[in-house]
Backbone as CSV, one residue per row, in Angstrom:
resi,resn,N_x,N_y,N_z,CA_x,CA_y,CA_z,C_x,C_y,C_z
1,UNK,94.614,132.291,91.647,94.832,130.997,92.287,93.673,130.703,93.244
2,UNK,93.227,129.583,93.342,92.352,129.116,93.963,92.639,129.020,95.334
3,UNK,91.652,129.007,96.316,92.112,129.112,98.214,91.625,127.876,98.170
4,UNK,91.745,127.324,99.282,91.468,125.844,100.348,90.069,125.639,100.023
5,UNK,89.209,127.190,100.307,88.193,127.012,100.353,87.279,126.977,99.143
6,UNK,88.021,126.979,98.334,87.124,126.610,96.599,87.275,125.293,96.527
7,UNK,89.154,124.689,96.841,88.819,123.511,96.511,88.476,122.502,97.165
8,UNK,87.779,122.626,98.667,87.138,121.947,99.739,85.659,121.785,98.574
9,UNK,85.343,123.198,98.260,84.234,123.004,97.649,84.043,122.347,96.614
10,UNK,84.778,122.094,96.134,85.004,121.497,94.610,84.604,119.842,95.286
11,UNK,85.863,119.501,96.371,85.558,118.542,96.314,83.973,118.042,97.471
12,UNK,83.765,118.952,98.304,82.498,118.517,98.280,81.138,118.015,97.300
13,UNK,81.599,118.759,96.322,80.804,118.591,94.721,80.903,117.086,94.531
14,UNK,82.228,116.631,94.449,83.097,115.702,93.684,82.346,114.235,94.848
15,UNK,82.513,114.923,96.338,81.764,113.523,97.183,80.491,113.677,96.626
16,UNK,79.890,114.147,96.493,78.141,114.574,96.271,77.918,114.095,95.221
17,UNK,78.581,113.780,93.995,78.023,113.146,93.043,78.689,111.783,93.057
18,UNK,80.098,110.947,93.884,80.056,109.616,94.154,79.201,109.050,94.831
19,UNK,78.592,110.018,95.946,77.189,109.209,96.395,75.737,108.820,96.375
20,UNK,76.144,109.970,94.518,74.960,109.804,93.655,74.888,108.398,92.869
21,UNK,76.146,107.760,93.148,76.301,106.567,92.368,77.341,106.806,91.410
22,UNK,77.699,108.068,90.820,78.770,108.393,90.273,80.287,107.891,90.530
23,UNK,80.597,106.707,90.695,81.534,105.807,91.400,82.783,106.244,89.926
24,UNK,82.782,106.476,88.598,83.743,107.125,88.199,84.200,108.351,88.374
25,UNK,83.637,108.911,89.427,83.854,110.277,89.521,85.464,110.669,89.368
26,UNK,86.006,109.739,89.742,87.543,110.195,89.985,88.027,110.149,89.000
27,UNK,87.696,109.749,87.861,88.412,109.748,86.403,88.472,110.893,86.176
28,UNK,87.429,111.744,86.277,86.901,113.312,85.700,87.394,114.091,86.882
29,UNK,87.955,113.863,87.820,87.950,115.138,89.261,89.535,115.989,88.755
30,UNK,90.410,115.874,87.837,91.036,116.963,87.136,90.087,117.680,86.156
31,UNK,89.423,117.275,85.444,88.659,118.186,84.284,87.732,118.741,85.122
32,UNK,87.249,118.585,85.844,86.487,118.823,86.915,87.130,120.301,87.896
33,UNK,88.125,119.740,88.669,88.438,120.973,89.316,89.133,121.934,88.126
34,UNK,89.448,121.656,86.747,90.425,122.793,86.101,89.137,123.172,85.855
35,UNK,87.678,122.890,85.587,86.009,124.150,85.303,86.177,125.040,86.444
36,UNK,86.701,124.134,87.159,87.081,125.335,88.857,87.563,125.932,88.977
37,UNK,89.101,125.998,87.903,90.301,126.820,87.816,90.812,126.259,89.668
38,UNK,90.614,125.237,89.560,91.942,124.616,90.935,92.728,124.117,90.265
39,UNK,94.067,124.410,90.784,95.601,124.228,89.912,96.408,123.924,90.539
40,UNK,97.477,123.399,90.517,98.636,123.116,90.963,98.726,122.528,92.184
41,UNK,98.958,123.312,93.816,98.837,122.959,94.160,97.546,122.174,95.591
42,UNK,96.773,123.600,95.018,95.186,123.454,95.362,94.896,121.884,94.518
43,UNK,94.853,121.871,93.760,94.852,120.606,93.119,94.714,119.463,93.522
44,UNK,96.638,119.502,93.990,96.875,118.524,94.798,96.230,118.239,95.841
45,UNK,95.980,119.182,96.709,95.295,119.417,97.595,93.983,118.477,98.056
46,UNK,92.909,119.166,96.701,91.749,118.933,96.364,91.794,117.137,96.233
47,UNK,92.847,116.593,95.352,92.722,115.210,95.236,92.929,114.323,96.362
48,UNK,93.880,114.962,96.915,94.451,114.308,98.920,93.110,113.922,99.334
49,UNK,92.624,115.181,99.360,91.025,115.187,100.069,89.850,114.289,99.660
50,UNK,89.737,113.951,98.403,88.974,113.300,97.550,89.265,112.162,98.039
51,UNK,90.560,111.313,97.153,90.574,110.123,97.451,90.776,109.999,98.675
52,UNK,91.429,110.645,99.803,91.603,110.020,100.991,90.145,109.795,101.786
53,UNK,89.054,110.648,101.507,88.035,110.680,101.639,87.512,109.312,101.506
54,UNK,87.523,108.861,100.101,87.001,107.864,99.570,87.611,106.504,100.017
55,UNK,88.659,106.228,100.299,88.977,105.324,100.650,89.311,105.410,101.599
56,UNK,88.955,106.081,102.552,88.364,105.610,104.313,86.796,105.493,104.474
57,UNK,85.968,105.501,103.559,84.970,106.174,103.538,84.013,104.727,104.950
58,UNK,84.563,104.230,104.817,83.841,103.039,105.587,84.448,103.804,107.328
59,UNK,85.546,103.789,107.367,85.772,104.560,108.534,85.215,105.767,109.201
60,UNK,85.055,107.162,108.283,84.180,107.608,107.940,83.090,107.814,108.658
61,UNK,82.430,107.062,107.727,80.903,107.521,107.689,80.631,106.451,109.333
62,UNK,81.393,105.430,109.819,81.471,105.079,111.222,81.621,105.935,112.030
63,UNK,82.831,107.070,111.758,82.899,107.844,112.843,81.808,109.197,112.835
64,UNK,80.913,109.400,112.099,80.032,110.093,111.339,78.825,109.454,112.229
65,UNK,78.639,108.483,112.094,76.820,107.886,112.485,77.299,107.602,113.989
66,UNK,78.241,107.582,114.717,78.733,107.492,115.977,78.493,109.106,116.750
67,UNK,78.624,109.849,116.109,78.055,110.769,116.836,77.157,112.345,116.088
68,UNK,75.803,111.381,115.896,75.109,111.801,115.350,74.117,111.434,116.499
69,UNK,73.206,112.839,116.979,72.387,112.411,118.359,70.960,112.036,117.605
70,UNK,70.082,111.818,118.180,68.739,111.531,117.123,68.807,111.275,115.968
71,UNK,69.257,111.118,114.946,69.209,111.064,113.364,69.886,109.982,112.864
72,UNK,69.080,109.557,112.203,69.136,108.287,111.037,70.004,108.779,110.026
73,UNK,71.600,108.721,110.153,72.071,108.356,108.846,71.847,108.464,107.285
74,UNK,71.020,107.752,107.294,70.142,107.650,106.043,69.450,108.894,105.476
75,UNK,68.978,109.504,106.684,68.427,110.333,106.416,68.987,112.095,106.081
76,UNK,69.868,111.546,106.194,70.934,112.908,106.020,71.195,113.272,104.705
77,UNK,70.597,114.641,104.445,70.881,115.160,103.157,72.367,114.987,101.981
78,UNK,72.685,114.614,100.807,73.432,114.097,100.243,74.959,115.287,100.705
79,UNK,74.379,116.402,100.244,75.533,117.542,100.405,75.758,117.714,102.083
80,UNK,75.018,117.560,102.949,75.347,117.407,104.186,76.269,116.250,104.626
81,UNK,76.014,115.133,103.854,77.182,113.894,104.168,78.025,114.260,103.526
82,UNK,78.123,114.935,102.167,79.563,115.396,101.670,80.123,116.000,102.962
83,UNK,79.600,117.223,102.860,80.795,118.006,104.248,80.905,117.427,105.247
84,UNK,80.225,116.337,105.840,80.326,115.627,107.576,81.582,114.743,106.762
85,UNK,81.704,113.996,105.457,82.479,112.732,105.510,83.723,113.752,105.139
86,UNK,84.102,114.702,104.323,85.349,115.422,104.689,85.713,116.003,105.561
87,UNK,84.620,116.672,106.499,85.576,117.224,107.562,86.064,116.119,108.705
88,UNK,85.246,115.126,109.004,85.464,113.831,109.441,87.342,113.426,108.879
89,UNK,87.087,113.604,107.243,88.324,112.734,107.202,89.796,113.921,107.454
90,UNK,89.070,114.967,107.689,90.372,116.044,107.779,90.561,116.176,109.397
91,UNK,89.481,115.744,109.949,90.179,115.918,111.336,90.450,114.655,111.784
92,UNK,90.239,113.333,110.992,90.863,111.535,111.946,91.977,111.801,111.216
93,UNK,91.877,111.562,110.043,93.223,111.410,109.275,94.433,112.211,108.671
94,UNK,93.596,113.398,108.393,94.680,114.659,108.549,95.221,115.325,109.675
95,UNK,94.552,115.109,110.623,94.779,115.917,111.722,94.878,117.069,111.772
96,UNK,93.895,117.903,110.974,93.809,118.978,110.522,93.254,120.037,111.884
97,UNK,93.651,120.976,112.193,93.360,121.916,113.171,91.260,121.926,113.238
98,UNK,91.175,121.676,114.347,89.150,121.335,114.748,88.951,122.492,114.583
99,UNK,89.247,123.856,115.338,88.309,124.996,114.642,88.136,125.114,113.424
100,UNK,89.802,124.824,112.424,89.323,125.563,111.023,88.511,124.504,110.431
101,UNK,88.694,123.197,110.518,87.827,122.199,110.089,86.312,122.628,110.599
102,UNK,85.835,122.487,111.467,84.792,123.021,111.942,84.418,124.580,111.297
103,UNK,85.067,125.123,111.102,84.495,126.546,110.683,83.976,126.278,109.115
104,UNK,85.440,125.795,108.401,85.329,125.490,107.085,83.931,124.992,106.693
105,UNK,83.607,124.078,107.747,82.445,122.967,107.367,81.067,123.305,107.480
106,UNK,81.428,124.339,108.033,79.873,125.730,108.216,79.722,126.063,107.624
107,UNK,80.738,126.841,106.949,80.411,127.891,105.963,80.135,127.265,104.610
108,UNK,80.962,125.892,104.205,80.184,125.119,103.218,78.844,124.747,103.175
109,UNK,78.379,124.248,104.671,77.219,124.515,104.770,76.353,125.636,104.261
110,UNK,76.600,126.495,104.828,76.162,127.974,104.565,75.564,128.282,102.834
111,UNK,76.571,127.546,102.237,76.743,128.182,100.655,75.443,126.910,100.026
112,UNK,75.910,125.948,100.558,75.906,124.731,99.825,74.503,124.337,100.253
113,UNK,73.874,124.079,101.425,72.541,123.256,102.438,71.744,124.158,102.652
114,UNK,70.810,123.292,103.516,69.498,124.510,103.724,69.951,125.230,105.001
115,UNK,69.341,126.100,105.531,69.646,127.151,106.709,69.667,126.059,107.836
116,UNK,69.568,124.992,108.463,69.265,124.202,109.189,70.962,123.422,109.089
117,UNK,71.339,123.222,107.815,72.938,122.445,107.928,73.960,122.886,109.084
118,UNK,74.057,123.743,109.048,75.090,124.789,109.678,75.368,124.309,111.349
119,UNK,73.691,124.313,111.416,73.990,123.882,113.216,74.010,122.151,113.436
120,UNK,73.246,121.216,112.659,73.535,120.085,112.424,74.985,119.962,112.196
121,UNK,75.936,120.389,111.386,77.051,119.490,111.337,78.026,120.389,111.988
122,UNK,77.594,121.316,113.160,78.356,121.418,113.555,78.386,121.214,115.202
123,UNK,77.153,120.453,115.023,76.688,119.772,116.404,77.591,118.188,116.078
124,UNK,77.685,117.467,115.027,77.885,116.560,114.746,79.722,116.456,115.038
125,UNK,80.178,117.455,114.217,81.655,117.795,114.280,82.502,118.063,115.894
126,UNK,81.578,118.969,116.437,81.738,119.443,117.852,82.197,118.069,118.566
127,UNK,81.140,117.661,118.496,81.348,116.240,119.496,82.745,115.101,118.727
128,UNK,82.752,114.882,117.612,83.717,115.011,117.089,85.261,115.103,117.696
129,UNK,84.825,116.271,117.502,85.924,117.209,117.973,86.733,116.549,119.475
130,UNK,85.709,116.807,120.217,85.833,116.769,121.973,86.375,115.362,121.873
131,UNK,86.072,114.331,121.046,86.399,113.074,121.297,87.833,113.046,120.850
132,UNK,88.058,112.727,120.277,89.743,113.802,119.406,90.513,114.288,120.281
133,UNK,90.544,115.574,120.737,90.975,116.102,121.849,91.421,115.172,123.582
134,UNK,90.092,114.398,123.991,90.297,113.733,124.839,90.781,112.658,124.347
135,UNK,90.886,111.836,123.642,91.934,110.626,123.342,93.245,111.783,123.084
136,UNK,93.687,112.444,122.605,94.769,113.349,122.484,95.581,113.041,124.254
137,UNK,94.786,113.183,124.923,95.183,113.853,126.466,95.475,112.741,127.085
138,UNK,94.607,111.658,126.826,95.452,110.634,127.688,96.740,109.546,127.132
C-alpha cells in the first residue's frame, strides 16, 4: 500500500505537468497514480489533493506570491510551484498540521528540485505558516 508520501508525490507530478499546459491531466490522474500503485484510499487521497489544488489554484498561487521575499513568481521552477501550490493548499484549505506540511514539502523537495529547493520553500511555507497561526489566535 502506498503512504501519503508517494501519493503527495504522485500528485506533485500530476501539478507539474498541468502547468506544463497539460490542462487534461485529470482525465489520466487514475491511470496515472495506479503506474504508482496508489489505491484505494491513498487514491482518494491523492485526488482530494489534486483537484482541490486545482481549483483554488487562483487562491493559491495568491497566497504563494504573497509571501515570497525577493522572487519573481515567474521565476520559480515548475516542480518547485508544484510543492509551494500543494502545501499552500494543505495548510489554507485542509488545515493540515504546518510541521508535517512543511516537512513533507522538503523532503519532496529533496527528491524532486535542485539542492537550493529545500530552503526556498521552506522559507516560503514558514512565513506561511506564522501567518496561519496568528490569524488562528486572534
Amino acid at each position: 500500500m502506498a503512504t501519503r508520501h508517494q501519493a503527495r508525490t504522485a500528485v506533485v507530478g500530476l501539478l507539474y505537468a498541468y502547468d506544463l499546459g497539460n490542462d487534461n491531466i485529470a482525465k489520466f490522474s487514475d491511470e496515472i497514480l495506479e503506474e504508482d500503485k496508489i489505491r484505494n484510499k491513498q487514491r482518494e487521497f491523492s485526488n482530494r489533493l489534486f483537484n482541490g489544488t486545482i481549483m483554488n489554484l487562483d487562491v493559491i498561487d495568491g497566497e504563494v506570491q504573497r509571501h515570497l521575499k525577493d522572487w519573481d513568481y515567474k521565476s520559480i521552477g515548475k516542480v518547485e510551484k508544484a510543492i509551494l501550490r500543494l502545501a499552500t493548499y494543505e495548510l489554507i484549505i485542509e488545515n493540515t498540521d504546518k510541521r508535517i506540511i512543511i516537512n513533507e514539502a522538503i523532503e519532496l523537495a529533496k527528491e524532486l528540485a535542485d539542492e537550493k529547493a529545500p530552503r526556498f520553500i521552506n522559507a516560503v511555507l514558514d512565513s506561511l505558516g506564522k501567518e496561519i497561526e496568528e490569524e488562528g489566535e486572534e
